[in-house]
C-alpha positions, 0 to 999 in steps of 0.5 A, spaced: 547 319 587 549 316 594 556 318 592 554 325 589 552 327 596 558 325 600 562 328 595 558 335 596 557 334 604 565 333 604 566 339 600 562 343 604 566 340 611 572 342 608 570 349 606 569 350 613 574 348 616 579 352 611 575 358 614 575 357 621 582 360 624 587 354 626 587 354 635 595 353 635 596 359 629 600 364 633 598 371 635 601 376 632 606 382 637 602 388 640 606 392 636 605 389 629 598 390 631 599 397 632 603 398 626 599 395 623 593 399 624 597 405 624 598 403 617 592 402 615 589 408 620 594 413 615 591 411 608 585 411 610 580 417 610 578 416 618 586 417 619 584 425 619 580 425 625 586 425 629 584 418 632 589 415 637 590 406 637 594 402 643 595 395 642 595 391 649 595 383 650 591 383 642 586 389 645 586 394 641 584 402 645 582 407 640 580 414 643 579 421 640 572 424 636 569 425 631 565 428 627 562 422 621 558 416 625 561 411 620 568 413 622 567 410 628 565 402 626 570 404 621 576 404 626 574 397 629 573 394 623 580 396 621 583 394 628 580 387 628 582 386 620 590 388 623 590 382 627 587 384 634 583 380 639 578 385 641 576 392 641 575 397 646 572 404 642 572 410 646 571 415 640 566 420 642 561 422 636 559 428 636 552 431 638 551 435 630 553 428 627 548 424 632 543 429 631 544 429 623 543 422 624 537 422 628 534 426 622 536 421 617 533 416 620 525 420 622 520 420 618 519 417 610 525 416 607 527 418 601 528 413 595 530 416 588 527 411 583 531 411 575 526 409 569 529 406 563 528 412 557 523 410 552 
């Protein structure tokens, strides 16, 4: 029994050391990040929204509006998977689409429930 917990403890041990980032890993080139992000910027639906990103000392600056809320988390979720180490999100929202969010927030929400066919 003894032998079944230190084997699972030691597992465990190494599935968080496997997933933590190695301190001495090196840190990519501001214009790989931004390449990067551009790429990714260009496949993606937010790419539309004309958003402009520059990469400094791993510090990813996006700027630009829109009119989708989620298109703002959506840019910095893509920065920090492209390598940077922190982001500064100037996107501006736009006040129809804060104001649409607003809405959907107030009052009861709306839940549609599927019954199976009898």
């Amino acid at each position: 029994m003894k032998r079944l917990v230190c084997i699972i403890l030691l597992s465990v041990a190494s599935l968080f050391s496997a997933t933590r980032p190695v301190a001495n890993a090196p840190r990519r080139s501001d214009i790989e990040i931004e390449s990067t992000i551009k790429t990714k910027l260009a496949k993606s639906k937010i790419g539309k929204d004309g958003f402009q990103v520059h990469v400094k000392n791993g510090v990813a600056t996006w700027t630009g509006a829109t009119t989708v809320i989620q298109h703002k988390g959506a840019a910095t979720r893509m920065a920090k998977t492209a390598g940077a180490i922190q982001v500064v999100n100037n996107i501006k929202i736009s006040d129809d689409a804060k104001a649409k969010a607003g809405e959907n927030l107030a009052g009861p929400r709306k839940v549609q429930v599927k019954t199976a066919a009898q």
